[in-house]
ZAKOL-922949 format. One record per residue (C-alpha): residue in one letter; x, y, z. Coordinates in steps of 0.2 Angstrom, whole numbers, padded with zeros to 4 digits, always signed. Last residue first. Layout:
# residues N
aXYZ;...
***
This chain:
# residues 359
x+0065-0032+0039;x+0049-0027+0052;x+0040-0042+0055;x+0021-0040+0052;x+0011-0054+0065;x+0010-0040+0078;x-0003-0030+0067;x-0012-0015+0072;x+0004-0008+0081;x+0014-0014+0063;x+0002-0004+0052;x+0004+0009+0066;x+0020+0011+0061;x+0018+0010+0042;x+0004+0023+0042;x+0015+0035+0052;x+0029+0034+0038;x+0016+0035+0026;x+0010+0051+0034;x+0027+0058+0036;x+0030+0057+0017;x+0014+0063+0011;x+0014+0078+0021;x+0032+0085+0018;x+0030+0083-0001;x+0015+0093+0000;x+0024+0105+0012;x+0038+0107-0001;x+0029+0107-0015;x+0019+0121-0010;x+0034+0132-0005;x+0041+0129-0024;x+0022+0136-0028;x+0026+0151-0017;x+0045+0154-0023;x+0038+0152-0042;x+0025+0163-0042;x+0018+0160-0060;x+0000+0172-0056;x-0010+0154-0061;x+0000+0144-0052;x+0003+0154-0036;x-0014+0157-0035;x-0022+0140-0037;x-0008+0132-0024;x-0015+0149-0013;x-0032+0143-0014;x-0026+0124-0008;x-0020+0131+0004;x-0031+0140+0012;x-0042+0156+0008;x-0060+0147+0008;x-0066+0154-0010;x-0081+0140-0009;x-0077+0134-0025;x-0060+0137-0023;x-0059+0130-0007;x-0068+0114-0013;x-0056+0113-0029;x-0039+0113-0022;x-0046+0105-0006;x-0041+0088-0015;x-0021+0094-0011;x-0020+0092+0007;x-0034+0082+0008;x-0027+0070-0003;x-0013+0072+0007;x-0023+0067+0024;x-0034+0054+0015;x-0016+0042+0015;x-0019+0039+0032;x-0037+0036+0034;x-0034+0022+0021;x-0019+0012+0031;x-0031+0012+0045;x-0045+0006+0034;x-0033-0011+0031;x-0029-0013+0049;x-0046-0010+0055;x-0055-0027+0052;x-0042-0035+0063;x-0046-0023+0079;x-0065-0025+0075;x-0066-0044+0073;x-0061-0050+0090;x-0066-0040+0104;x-0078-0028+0097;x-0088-0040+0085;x-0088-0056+0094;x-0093-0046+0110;x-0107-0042+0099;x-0110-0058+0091;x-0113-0067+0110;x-0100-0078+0112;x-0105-0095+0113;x-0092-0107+0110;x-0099-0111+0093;x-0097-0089+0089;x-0080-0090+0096;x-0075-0105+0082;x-0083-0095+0069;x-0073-0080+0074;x-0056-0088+0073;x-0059-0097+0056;x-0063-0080+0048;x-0080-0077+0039;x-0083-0061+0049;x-0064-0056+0044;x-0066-0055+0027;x-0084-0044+0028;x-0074-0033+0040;x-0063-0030+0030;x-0074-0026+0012;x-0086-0016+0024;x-0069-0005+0029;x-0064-0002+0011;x-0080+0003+0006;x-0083+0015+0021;x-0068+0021+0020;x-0072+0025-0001;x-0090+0032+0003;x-0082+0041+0018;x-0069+0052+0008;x-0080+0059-0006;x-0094+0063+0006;x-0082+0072+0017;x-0076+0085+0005;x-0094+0093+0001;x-0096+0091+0018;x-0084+0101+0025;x-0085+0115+0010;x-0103+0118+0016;x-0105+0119+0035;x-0088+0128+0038;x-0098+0145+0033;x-0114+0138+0044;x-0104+0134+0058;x-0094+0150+0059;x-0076+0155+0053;x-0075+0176+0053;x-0057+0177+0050;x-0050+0162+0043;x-0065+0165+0027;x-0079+0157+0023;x-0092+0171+0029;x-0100+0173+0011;x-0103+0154+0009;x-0116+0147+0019;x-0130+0158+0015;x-0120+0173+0025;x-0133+0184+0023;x-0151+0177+0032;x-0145+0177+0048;x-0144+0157+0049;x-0152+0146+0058;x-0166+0157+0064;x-0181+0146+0056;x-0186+0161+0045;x-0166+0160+0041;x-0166+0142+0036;x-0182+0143+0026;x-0173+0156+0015;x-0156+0145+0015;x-0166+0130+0008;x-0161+0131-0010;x-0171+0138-0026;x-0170+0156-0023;x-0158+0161-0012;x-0147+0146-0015;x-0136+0140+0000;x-0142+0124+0006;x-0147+0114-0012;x-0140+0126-0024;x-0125+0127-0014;x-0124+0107-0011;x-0127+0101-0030;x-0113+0113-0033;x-0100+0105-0020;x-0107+0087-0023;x-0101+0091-0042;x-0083+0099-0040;x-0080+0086-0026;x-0082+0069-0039;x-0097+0059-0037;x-0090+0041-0036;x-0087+0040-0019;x-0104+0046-0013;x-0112+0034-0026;x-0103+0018-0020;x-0104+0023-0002;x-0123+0026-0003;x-0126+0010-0014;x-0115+0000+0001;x-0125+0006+0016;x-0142+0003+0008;x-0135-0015+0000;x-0129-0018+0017;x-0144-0013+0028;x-0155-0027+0015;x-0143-0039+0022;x-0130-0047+0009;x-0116-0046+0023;x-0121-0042+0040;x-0108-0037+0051;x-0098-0030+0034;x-0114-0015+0032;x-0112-0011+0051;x-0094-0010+0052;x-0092+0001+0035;x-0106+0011+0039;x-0098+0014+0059;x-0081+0019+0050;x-0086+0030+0035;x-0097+0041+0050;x-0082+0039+0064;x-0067+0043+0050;x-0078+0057+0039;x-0084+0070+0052;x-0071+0073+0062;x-0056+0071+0049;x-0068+0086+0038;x-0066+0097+0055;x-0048+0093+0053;x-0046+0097+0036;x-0054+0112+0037;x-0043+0117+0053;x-0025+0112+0044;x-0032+0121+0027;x-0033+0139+0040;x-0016+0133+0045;x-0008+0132+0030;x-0014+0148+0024;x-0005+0156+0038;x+0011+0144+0036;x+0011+0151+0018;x+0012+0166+0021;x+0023+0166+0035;x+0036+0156+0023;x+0033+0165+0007;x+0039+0181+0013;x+0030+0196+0007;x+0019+0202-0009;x+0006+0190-0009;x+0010+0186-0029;x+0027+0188-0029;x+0028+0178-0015;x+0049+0182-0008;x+0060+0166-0005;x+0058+0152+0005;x+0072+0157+0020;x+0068+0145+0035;x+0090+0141+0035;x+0087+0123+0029;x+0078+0132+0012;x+0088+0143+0007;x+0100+0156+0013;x+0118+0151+0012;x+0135+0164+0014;x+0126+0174+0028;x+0128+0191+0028;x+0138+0203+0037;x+0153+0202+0023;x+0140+0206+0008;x+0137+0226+0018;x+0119+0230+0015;x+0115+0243+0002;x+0102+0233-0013;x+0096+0218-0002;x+0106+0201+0006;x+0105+0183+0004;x+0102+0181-0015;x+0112+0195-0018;x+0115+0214-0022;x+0131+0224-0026;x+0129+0241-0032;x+0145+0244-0044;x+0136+0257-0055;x+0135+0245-0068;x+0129+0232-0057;x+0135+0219-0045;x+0127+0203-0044;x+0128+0188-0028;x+0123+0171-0028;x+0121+0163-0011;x+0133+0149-0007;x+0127+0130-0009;x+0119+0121+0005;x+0103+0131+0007;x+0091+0121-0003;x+0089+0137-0012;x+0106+0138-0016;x+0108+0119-0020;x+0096+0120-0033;x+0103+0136-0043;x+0118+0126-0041;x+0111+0111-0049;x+0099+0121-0061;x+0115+0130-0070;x+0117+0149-0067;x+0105+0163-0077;x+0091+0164-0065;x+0102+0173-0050;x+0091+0190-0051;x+0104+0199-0063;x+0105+0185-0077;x+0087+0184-0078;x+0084+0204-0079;x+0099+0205-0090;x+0090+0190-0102;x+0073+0200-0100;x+0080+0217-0108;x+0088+0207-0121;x+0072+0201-0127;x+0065+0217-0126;x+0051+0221-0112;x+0034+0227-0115;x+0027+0217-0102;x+0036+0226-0090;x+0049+0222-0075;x+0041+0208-0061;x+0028+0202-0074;x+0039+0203-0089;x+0053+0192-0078;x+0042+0181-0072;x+0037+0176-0090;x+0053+0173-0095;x+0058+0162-0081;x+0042+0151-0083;x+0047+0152-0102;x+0066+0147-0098;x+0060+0132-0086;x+0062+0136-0067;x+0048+0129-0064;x+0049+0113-0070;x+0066+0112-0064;x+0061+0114-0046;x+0048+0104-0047;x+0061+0089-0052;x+0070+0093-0039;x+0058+0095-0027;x+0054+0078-0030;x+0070+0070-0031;x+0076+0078-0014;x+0060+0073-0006;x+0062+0055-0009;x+0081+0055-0004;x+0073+0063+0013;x+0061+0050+0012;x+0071+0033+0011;x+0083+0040+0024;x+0069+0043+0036;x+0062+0024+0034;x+0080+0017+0036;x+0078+0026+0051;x+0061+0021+0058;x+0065+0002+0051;x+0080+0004+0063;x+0072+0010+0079;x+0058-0003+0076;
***
């Protein structure tokens, strides 16, 4: 296990470098460059004015060691004006070069400036992080027990009237993209004048202002704000669990093993929670782990439908104002989540299934 953990480390760190690599470049393209430079200066720039500003702000050197020094493991570029005012990637305008560090990037916690938040990227984007990190969670409750207990019901009883209920729900929740559920929910719930929100209020569920969507924000989180954007994400993920967990458990209802138990006289529920559940769970498992980056990155559209300040927001930001230290941060924690949660779906892959050898 020790080995297959390692080997599996190696593979995704040289996995990460090639995708940030290639993000890297994409955003440091000449136009991308270009364009920060008139955003950052003035629009009504010269040509020559945005080549100085390129050259002067550590733009101007090859991709490799542009790179490598914001990895961390190449030295720092440095500039020094007409006036002989030294500046670098590693220190400001003023500070003494020799009292800084030769490398700030990536490894040492440094992730650049947010032009667009107008601080450090890390902290800013760690607090967005985290506001994603309790929608996801929240939406983690709600699909993995509900997709779960459909899935196992409709595959106990294949061809029932419960199935084809179960599976026409899971078929049309899956197939009915975010963007549209989110809308069909608002003007459902959270219209004034066509949706439920004013009954809801005379009822005293909700105070009348909010409607769902006015107090989804990190600061003010409430049941009704959280209501909306967790579902609408939700009902996209448990049709296709759900699916997936039916199609298991169908297979292993018609196993050799649980016929033979069922002639021996177990009753069909021990049958189902002793013998079939654990196998019918290994493919699902699997499923449920690779939902966390899709959450990661499938909030893009739900939080800006709802404009929930998390990361997917920020991704949408960064994009559209071409910060290129923010989006580079993005990629980073994007890259990050995929990877470990593979890793952790292959383990317990195995834990589900002793019959897998590890090679």
């Amino acid at each position: 296990m020790l080995k297959f953990i390692l080997r599996r480390v190696g593979l995704m760190l040289l996995t990460a470098l090639v995708l940030t690599f290639v993000v890297f470049y994409l955003t440091n393209l000449p136009p991308n460059l270009e364009k920060l430079a008139r955003s950052e200066g003035s629009v009504r720039m010269s040509d020559e004015a945005v080549a100085d500003w390129i050259d002067q702000n550590g733009h101007s050197g090859s991709i490799y060691e542009r790179y490598g020094q914001w990895l961390g493991i190449a030295p720092g570029w440095t500039y020094t004006d007409e006036k002989g005012v030294t500046r670098g990637r590693c220190f400001d305008a003023g500070d003494d070069p020799a009292l800084a560090p030769r490398r700030c990037g990536i490894l040492q916690g440094d992730w650049g400036y947010s032009t667009f938040a107008k601080k450090e990227a890390l902290p800013y984007l760690g607090g967005m992080l985290a506001s994603t990190g309790w929608l996801m969670l929240w939406v983690m409750i709600v699909m993995v027990p509900t997709s779960l207990l459909i899935g196992v019901v409709a595959g106990m009883r294949e061809g029932s009237r419960t199935d084809r209920v179960l599976s026409t729900f899971s078929i049309a929740s899956t197939a009915t993209p975010e963007y549209v559920s989110g809308v069909i929910l608002v003007a459902l719930l959270a219209s004034p004048v066509t949706g439920l929100s004013p009954i809801l209020a005379d009822w005293g569920w909700i105070d009348g202002k909010s409607l769902f969507l006015g107090a989804a924000s990190p600061d003010n989180i409430s049941f009704w704000s959280f209501a909306l954007p967790v579902m609408t994400i939700a009902l996209y993920g448990i049709g296709y669990i759900a699916r997936m967990t039916r199609a298991s458990m169908t297979e292993v209802m018609t196993a050799q093993y649980i016929r033979t138990a069922r002639l021996k006289g177990v009753s069909f529920g021990q049958v189902v929670m002793r013998h079939a559940l654990r196998n019918a769970l290994i493919a699902p498992f699997t499923v449920i782990m690779l939902q966390f980056p899709w959450l990661l990155n499938g909030v893009v559209i739900v939080e800006t439908l709802f404009n929930y300040k998390g990361f997917g927001w920020t991704l949408v930001q960064a994009a559209g104002n071409n910060d290129i230290n923010l989006l580079l941060g993005c990629s980073v924690v994007a890259v990050f989540v995929v990877l470990v949660t593979q890793l952790i779906s292959d383990i317990g892959y195995v834990f589900l299934n002793p019959r897998i050898r590890l090679s």
